[in-house]
PyMOL CGO cylinders between C-alpha atoms (Angstrom):
from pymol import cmd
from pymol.cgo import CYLINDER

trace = [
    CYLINDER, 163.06, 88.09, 64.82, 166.27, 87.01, 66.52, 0.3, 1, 1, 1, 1, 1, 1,
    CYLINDER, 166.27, 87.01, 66.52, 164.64, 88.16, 70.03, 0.3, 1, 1, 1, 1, 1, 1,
    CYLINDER, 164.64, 88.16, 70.03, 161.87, 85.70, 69.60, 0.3, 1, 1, 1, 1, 1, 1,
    CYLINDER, 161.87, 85.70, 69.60, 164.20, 82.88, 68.88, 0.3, 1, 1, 1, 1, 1, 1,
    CYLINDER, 164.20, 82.88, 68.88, 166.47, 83.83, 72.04, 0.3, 1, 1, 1, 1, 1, 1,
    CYLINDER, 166.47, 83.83, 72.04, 163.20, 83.90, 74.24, 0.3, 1, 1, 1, 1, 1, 1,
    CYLINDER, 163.20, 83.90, 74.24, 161.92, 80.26, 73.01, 0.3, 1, 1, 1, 1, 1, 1,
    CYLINDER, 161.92, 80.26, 73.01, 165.68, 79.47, 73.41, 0.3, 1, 1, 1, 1, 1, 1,
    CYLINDER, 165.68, 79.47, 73.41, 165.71, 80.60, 76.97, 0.3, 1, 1, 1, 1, 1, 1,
    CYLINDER, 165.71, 80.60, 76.97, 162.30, 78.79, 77.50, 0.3, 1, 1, 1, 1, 1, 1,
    CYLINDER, 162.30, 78.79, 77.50, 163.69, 76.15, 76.39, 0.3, 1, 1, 1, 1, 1, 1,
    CYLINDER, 163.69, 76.15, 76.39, 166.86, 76.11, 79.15, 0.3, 1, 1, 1, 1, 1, 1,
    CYLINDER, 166.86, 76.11, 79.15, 164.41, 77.12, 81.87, 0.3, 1, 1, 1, 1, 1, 1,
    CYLINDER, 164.41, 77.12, 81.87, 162.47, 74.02, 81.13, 0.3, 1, 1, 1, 1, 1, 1,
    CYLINDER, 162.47, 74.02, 81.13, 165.93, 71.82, 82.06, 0.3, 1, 1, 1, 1, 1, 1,
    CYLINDER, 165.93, 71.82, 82.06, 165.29, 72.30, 85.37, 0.3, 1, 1, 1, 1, 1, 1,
    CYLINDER, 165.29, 72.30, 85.37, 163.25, 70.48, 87.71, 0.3, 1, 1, 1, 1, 1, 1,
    CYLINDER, 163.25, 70.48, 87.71, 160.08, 72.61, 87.91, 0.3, 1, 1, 1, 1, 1, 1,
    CYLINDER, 160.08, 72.61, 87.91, 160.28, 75.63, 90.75, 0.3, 1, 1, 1, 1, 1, 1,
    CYLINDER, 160.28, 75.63, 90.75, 157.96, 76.26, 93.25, 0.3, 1, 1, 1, 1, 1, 1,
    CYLINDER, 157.96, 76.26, 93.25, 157.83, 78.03, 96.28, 0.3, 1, 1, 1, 1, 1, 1,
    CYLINDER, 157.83, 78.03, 96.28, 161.13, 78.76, 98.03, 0.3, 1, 1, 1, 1, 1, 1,
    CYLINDER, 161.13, 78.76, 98.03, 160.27, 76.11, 101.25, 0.3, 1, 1, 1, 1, 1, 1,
    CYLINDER, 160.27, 76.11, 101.25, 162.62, 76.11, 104.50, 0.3, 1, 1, 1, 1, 1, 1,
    CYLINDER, 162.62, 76.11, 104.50, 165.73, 74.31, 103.37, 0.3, 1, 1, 1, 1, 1, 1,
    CYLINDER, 165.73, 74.31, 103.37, 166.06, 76.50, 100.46, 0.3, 1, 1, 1, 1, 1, 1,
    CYLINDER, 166.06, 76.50, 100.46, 165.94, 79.69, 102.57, 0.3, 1, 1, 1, 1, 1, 1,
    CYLINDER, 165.94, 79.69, 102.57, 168.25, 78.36, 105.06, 0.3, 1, 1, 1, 1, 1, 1,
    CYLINDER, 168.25, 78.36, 105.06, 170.89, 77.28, 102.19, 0.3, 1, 1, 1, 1, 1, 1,
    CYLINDER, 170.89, 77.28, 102.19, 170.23, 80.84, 101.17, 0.3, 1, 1, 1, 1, 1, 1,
    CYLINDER, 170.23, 80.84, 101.17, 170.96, 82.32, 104.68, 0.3, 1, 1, 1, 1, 1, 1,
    CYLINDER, 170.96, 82.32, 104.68, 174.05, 80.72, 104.66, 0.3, 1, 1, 1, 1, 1, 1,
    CYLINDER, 174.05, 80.72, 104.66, 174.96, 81.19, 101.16, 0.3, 1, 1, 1, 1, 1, 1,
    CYLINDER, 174.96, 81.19, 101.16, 174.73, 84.81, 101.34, 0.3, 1, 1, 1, 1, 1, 1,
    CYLINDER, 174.73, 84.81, 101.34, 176.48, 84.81, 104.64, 0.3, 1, 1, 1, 1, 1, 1,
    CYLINDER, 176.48, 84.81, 104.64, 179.87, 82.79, 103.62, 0.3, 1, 1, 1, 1, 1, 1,
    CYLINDER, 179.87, 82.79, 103.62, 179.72, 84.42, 100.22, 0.3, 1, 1, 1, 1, 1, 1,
    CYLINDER, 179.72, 84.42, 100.22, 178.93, 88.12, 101.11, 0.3, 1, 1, 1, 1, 1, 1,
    CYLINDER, 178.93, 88.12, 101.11, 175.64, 87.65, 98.79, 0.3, 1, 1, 1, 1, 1, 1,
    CYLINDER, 175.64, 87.65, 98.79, 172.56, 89.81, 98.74, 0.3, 1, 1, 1, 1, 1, 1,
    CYLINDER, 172.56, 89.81, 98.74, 170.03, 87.71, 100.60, 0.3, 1, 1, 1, 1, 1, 1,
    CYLINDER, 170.03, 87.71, 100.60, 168.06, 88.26, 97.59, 0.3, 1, 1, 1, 1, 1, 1,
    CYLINDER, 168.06, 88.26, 97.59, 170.81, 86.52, 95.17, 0.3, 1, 1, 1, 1, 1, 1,
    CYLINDER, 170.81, 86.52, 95.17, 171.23, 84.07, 97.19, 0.3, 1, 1, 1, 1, 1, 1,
    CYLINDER, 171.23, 84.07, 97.19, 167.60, 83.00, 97.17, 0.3, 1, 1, 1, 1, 1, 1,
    CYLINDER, 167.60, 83.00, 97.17, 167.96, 82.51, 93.59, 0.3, 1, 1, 1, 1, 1, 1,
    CYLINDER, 167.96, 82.51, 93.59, 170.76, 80.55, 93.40, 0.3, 1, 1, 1, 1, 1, 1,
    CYLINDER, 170.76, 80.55, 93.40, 169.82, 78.26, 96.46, 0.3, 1, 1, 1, 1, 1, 1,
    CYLINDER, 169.82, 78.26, 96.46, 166.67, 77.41, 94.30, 0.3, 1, 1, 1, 1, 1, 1,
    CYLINDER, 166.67, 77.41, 94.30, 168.27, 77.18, 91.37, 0.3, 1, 1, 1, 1, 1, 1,
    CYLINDER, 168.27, 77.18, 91.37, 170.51, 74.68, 93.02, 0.3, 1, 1, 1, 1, 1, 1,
    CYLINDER, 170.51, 74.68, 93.02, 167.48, 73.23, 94.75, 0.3, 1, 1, 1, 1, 1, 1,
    CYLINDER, 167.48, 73.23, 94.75, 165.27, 72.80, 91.28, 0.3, 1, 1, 1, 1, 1, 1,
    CYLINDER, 165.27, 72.80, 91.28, 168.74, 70.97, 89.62, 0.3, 1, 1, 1, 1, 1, 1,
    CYLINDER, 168.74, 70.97, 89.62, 169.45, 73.48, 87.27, 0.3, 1, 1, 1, 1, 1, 1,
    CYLINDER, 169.45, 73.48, 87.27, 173.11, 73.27, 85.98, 0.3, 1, 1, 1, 1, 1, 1,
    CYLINDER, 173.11, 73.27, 85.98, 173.39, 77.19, 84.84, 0.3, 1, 1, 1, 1, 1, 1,
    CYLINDER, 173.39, 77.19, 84.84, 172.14, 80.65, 86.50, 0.3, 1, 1, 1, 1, 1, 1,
    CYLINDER, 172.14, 80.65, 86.50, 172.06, 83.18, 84.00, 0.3, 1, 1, 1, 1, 1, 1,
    CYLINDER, 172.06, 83.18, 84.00, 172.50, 86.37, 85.58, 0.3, 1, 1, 1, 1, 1, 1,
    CYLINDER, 172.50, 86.37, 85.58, 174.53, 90.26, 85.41, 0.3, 1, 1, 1, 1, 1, 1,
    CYLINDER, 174.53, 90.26, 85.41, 174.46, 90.85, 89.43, 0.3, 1, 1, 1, 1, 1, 1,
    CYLINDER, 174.46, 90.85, 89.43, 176.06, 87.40, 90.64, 0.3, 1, 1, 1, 1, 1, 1,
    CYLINDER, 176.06, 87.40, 90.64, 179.69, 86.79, 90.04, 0.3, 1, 1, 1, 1, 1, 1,
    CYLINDER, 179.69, 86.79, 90.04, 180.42, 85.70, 86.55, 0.3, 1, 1, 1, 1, 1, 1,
    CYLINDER, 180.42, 85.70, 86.55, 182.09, 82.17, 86.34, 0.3, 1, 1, 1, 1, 1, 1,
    CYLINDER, 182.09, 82.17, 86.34, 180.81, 81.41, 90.54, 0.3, 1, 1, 1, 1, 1, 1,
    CYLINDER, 180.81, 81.41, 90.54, 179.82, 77.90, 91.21, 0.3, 1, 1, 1, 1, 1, 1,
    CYLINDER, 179.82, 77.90, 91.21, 177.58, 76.50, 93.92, 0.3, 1, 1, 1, 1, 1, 1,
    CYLINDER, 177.58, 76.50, 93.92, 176.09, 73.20, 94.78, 0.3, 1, 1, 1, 1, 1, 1,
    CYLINDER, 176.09, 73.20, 94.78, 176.49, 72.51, 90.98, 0.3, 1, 1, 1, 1, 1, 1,
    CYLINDER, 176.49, 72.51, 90.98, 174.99, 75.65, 89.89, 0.3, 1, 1, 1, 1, 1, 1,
    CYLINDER, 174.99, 75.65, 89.89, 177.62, 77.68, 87.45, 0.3, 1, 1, 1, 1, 1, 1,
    CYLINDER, 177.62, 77.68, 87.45, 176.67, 81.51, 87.08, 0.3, 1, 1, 1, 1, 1, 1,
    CYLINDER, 176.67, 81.51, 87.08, 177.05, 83.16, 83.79, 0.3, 1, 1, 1, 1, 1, 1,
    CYLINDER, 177.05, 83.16, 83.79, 176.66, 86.65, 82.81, 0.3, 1, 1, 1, 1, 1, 1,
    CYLINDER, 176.66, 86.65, 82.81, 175.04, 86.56, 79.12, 0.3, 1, 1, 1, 1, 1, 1,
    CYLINDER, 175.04, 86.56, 79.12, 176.02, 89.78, 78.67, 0.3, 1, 1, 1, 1, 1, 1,
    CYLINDER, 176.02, 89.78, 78.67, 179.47, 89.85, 78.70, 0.3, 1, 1, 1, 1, 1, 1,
    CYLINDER, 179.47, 89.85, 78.70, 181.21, 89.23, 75.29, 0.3, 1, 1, 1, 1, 1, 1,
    CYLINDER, 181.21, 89.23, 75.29, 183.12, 86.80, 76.13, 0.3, 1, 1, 1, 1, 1, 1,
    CYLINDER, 183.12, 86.80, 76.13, 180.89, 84.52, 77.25, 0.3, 1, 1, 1, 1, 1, 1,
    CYLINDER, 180.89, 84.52, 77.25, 178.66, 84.65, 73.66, 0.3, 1, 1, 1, 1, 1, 1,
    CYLINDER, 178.66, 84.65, 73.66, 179.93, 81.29, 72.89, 0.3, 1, 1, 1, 1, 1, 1,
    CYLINDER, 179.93, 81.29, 72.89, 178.93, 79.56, 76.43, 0.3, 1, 1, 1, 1, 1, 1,
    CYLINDER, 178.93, 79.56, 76.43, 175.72, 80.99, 76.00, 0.3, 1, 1, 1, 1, 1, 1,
    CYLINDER, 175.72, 80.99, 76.00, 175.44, 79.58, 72.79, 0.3, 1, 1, 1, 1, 1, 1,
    CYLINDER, 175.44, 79.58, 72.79, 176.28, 76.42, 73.97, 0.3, 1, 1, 1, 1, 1, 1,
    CYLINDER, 176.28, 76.42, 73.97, 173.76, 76.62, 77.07, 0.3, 1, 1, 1, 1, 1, 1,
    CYLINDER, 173.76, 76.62, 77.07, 170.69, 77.29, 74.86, 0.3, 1, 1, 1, 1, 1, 1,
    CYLINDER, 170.69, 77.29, 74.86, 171.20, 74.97, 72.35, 0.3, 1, 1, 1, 1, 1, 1,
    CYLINDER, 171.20, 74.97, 72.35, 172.07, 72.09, 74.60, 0.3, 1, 1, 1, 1, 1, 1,
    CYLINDER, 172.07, 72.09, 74.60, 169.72, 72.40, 77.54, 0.3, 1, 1, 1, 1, 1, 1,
    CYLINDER, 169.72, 72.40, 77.54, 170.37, 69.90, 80.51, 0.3, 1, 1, 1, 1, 1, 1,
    CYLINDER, 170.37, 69.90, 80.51, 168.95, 68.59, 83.19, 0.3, 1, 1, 1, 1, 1, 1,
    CYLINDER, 168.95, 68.59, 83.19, 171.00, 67.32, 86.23, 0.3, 1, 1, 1, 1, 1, 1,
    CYLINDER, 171.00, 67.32, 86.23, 170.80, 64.17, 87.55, 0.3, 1, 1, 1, 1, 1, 1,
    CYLINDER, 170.80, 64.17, 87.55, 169.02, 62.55, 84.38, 0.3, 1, 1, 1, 1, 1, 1,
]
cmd.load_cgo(trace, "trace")
C-alpha cells in the first residue's frame, strides 16, 4: 500500500513541472555543454537540461551527483538515508517555478 501512495506522490511532483516534450535544439545544446563543463554522461545531461528547461525545481535521481545544482534544478538521490526527510518534503509540497 505504501508503494501506491509514493507513486501518486511522485505523480504528483512530476506534474510541478511545466509539461515535457521533445528535447528541441536549445535543450540539447545546454546539454552538450552541460556534460562537457561538468564531466556528465551526455545522457544525464539531457535530463537535467530538460528538467531545467520544463522549470522543474528538483531531479530525483541515483546516477547524478547528490546535492548538484543547475540552472535552478537541485539533484537528489531518494535513496540515500539521509535525504528521507527532503524527499518527504519534495512530495508533499510540489512546486512549480516561476508561478
Amino acid at each position: 500500500m505504501a508503494g501506491i501512495a509514493l507513486d501518486t506522490n511522485i505523480l504528483v511532483y512530476a506534474e510541478g513541472c511545466a509539461a515535457a516534450g521533445p528535447i528541441d535544439d536549445a535543450v540539447f545544446a545546454a546539454a552538450l555543454g552541460l556534460a562537457a563543463d561538468h564531466h556528465l554522461q551526455i545522457f544525464d545531461a539531457i535530463i537535467l537540461a530538460g528538467a531545467a528547461s520544463a522549470r522543474c525545481d528538483g531531479l530525483l535521481s541515483e546516477d547524478l551527483h547528490d546535492g548538484f545544482a543547475w540552472r535552478g534544478v537541485a539533484v537528489l538521490n531518494p535513496f540515500r538515508p539521509e535525504n528521507a526527510g527532503k524527499l518527504r518534503q519534495w512530495l508533499r509540497e510540489p512546486a512549480r517555478r516561476g508561478e
